[in-house]
Each structure stands twice: as C-alpha cells, then as structure tokens.
N, C-alpha and C positions, 0 to 999 in steps of 0.2 A: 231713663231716669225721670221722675217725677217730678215738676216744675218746683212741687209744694215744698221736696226733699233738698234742693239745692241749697244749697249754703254760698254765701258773697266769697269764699274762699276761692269753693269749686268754679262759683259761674265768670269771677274776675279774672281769677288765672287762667283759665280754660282760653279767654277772649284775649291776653294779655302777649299767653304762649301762639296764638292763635292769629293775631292780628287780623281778625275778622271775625262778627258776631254770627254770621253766615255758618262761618267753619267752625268757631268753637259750639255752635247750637249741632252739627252736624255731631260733633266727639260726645258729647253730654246726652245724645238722645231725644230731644225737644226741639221744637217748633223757634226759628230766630225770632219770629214774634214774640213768645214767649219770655223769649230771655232778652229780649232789645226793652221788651214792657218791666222785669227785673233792673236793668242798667237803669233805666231812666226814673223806675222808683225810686231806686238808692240816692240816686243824683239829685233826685228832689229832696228825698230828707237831710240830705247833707247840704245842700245848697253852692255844690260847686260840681262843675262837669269832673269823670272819671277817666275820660278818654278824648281825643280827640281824634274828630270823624274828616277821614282825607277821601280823598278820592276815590285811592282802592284804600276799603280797612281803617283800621283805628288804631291808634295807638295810645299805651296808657298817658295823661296828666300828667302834671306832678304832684297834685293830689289824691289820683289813683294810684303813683307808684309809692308814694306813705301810706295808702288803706291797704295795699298787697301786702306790703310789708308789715304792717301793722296787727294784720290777718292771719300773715304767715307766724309770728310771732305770738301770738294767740295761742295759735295751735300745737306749738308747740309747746308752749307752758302749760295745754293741757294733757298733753302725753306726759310730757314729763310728772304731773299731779299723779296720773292714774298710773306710771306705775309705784310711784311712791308708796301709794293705797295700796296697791296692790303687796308692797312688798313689807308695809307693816302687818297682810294679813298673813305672812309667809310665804307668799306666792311668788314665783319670777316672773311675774306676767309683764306684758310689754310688746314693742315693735321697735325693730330697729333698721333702722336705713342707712346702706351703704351705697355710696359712690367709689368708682373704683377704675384703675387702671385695665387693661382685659386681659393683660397677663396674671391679674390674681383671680383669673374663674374658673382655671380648670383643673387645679389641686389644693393651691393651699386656703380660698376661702369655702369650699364645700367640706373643708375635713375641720376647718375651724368653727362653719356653723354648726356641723353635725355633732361634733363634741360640746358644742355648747348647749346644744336643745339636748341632748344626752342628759343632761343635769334639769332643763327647762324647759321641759317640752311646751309650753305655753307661751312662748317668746316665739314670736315671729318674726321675718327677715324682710324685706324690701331689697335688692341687688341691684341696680343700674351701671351700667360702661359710663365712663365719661374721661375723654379724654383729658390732659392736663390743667386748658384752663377751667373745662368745664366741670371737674371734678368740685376744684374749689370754689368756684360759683355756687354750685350749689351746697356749699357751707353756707356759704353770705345770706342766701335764700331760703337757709332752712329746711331745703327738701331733702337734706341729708342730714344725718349725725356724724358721722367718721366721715374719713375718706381716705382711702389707699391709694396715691400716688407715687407713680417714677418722676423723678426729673420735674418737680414742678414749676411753672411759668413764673411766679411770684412771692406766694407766701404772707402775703403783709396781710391779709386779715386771719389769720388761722395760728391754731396753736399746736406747736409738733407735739403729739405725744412721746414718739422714735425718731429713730431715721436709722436707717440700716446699709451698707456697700452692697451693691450689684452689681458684676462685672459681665459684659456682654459677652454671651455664649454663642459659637457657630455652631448649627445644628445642619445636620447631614442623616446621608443614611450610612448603616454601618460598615459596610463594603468601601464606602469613599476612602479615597486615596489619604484625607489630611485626619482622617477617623485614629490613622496612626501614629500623629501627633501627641501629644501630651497639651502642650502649648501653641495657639493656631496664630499665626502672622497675617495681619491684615494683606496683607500683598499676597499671601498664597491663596488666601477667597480669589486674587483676582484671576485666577488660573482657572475657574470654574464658573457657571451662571450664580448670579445671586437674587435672592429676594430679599425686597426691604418691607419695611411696615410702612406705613402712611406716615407722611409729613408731621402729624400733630401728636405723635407719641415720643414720649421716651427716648426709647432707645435709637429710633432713625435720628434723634436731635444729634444723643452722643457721636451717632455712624458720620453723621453731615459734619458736627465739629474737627471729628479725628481726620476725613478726605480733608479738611481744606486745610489744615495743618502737612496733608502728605501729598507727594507725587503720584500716591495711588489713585489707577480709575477704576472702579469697579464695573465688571459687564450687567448690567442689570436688566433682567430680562422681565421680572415683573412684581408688581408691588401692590399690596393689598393693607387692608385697613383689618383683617384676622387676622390674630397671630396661633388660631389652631389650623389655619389652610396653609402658612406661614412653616409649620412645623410640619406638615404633612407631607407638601409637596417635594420636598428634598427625595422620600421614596420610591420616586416615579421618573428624576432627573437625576442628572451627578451634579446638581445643584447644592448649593448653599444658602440657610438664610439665617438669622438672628433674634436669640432671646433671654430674659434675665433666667438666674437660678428659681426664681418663688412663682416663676410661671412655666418650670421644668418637673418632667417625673421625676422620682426617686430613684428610679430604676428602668435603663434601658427599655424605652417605651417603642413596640412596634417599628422592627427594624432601625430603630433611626437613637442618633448617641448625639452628643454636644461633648465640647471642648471649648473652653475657656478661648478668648482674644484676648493676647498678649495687651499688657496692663501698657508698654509703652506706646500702644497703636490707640487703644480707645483704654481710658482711666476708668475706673468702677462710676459707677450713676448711684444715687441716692433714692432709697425708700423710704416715701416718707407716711406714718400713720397720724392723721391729725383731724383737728376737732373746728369750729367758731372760735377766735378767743373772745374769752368772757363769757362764755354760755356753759353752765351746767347741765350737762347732758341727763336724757334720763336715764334710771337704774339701771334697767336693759342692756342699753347703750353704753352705758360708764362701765360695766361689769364685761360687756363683748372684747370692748376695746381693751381694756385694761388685761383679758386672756390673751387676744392676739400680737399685745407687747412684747407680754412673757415670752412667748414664741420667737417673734422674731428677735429678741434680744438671744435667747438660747439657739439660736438657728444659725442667726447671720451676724452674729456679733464674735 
C-alpha cells in the first residue's frame, strides 16, 4: 500500500490493533519510518500526542482513542450516505459487515446472503467469527453492522433486533447407541468421550452452567475452538459433542444426527440478532438484517 493512499483510519487502527508501529507498518505494506513520520504529522497538527510510546510498543492516548473513534464513526456515516445515493438511484448497492457467532457459518448465514445478493447482486458481505464478547465490541467500534450472537456477555450498548430459543443439541454419528433416543440426558453423554467448544462460546457457557448445577462429570477427551471439527469428529469416535439447531444441517449430514439435550439438564440459550443502539444502519444493512429477522422469527419462534 501506498504511503500517499493511507487514510488516519487505516494507519491509526492498524497501529492501535497493533500495538506497535513496527508491526502495524509490517500489515499496511510500508516502511515504519514511513508511517512513524504519518503519526507524528498528525500529532503536530493536532497538537496533542496519539499514543503513548512504552518500552515495547505504544498504545493509543486518550486523545487517540476519541480520533479512532471519531474516525471510525466518520466512516461510517459515509457508507451509510452511499448507500442511500445508491438506493435513490434504484440500486441496492452497499457493504455489509457481520460479526458472528461460528455456528451461524456453515448454513444458515451463506443461504441468507445468497438469497439476498439473489435480489442484489451489488451488495457485498464482510463475515468475521467473533466470539461473544467480541462480537459486541465490534458494534461499539463500528467495524460491524449486525451481529449474530449466542448467549451474549452483556448487551448494554446494543439494540436487539430478535432474539430467538436454542436448545443444545448432541451431535454423534448415526450408528451411536443415544442416536436412538428421541430425548438425550446429560448423564447418558457421560457414558461416552465428549467434546466441548472453547471456554468463550455459547454453548460450553450453558454446558459449564448445567455440570455445576449437576452431579454429572463428563469424560472430556478434547476441546476445540471449531465447531465444524466439533461436528465431525463424533464419525471417527463413539464420541459425542454439542451444537445449536442454526448451526445444524437440515438434514442428516454425513453419517452423523443430533438430538436435542433434555431442557431440564441444560435450558434453551438465546439468539440474539442486534445492531449499535442509536445508530441508523445503512440500507444494505437495515434491509439484510431486517430479511434474517424474518427468518428466524419463522424458524425458531
């Protein structure tokens, strides 16, 4: 990238996410001289430091973390302009960025965007993992529009648009012995290896809440931060492991079924679809979101 091309957006954040001018010059493609002589322009015309320079690395002021912001919020009032432009000339032009839980990537947000570029092929996607609390972080920051979260951490700066029941499904292969259940009882997983997700999702919160509530121990043999290795690996073991319905096939995927966890072992979890409150999204984005309500109110309501 071109020194001349940077924007105080790209080269603050960069250095921000970065905590080194070193490392963010390495991501941006340019010389740290280059962009150390940007930082300290800026800083001259403003008249107050942007960072503050430690030992190892810098980290933003508190007047760099109002120009991030300030910047970040810029930018977004000018997406949201162009697509307005866009959408008085008839066009659904636009980009929309999601933040997202990882159980909505491997059906129901590719059949959501696909049907939506289906009407608007000129609308583009942004798609990022983030786990719970960092889903909503990046509401606060602005590097998302929506966000699709389980079980979220907080909630106090965001606006729900849904929220929808998800009840924790074991997932196995078809052959397994609790495959012929209807209804699977946390203490019959303990009869089998299990895998969990990583500590900072969803669903291990609810799995964590329901063991300390029970006398159950579960054998856990191993635990991963994917929940499509997560889904997999039950085919290869007479393993069990766990996932929502909005992160499941429709239909009998590749050897492997799910069944519901009895509602008195772990309660259904919360999906929540949600925006900044206060912030008028743009077209794009108010029109995405507002399809994948529909949805999951007709789905999972």
């Amino acid at each position: 990238m071109s020194d001349r091309n940077l924007t105080p957006l790209a080269y603050i954040g960069a250095i921000a996410r970065a905590g080194s001018i070193r490392k963010a010059a390495e991501t941006l493609a340019i010389t740290s001289t280059a962009l150390n002589r940007r930082v300290l322009a800026l800083e001259e015309e403003l008249g107050v430091p942007l960072f503050e320079r430690l030992p190892r690395g810098v980290r933003l002021s508190v007047a760099g973390e109002l120009l991030l912001a300030y910047l970040r919020a810029q930018a977004s009032e000018f997406e949201k302009f162009k697509s307005q432009v866009a959408d008085l000339a008839g066009e659904r032009r636009g980009h929309v960025r999601i933040a997202c839980s990882q159980a909505l990537l491997p059906y129901f947000l590719p059949e959501q965007i696909s049907r939506y570029r289906g009407e608007h092929a000129a609308v583009t996607f942004d798609v990022r993992v983030r786990d719970r609390a960092a889903a909503e972080q990046a509401l606060v920051e602005l590097s998302a529009d929506i966000a699709l979260v389980f079980e979220p951490v907080r909630l106090r700066e965001v606006q729900v648009l849904i929220s929808v029941r998800q009840a924790v499904h074991a997932v196995m292969a078809e052959d397994h012995p609790l495959a012929r259940k209807e209804v699977v009882r946390l203490r019959d997983c303990a009869a089998y290896p299990v895998g969990l997700p990583a500590s900072q999702y969803g669903v291990r919160h609810l799995i964590d809440m329901a063991l300390l509530r029970s006398s159950v121990e579960l054998p856990v043999t191993l635990v991963s931060d994917s929940f499509e290795f997560l889904r997999r690996y039950p085919r290869h073991e007479r393993a069990v492991s766990f996932q929502i319905p909005v992160g499941l096939p429709r239909v009998p995927d590749e050897g492997i079924v799910t069944r519901p966890i009895d509602r008195r072992d772990i309660p259904e979890g919360l999906l929540y679809l949600c925006q900044l409150r206060g912030r008028t999204l743009p077209v794009a984005a108010a029109k995405f979101a507002a399809q994948m309500e529909a949805v999951l109110e007709a789905e999972y309501t």
